[in-house]
Steps between C-alpha positions, in 0.01 A plus 500: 500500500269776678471689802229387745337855451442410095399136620194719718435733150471126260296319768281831576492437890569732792879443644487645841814680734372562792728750819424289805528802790673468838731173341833611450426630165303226356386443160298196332396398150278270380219478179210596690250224374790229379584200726795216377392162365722247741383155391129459658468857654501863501817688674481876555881614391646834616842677489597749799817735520580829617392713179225409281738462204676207748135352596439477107780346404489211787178459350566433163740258641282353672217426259770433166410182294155427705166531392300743601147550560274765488142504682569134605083451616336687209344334225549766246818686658741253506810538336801293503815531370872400502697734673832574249849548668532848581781691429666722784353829588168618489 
């Protein structure tokens, strides 16, 4: 098993956290150019807590055992992949 932050280092794509201000201390996470494979369509998956460490980790959740893909409407940037189970932690 790895981290989500090791998945982002094999699949070479940008895994964003982003501080969401004036929201009660709101964090999000998602792969910046990834959307989920759900049957016919695309999905945009994110995880949100109160720390970006807690955001992370409700993604990785979120995203385990899907596929993944990268660049979705590019010819010759599309990448797509099987999302392993992550362990816990980022």
């Amino acid at each position: 098993m790895i981290t989500l932050v090791e998945f982002a280092d094999l699949v070479n794509e940008e895994l964003s956290v982003i501080y969401h201000p004036n929201q009660n201390n709101r964090f999000s996470c998602c792969f910046a150019h990834g959307e989920i494979k759900m049957k016919l369509c695309l999905i945009s998956e994110f995880g949100n807590g109160h720390t970006p460490e807690e955001a992370m980790n409700k993604y990785a959740k979120a995203i385990s055992g899907k596929t993944i893909i990268f660049h979705a409407m590019s010819d010759y940037l599309r990448k797509e992949y099987h999302v392993p189970m992550f362990k816990d932690g980022v």
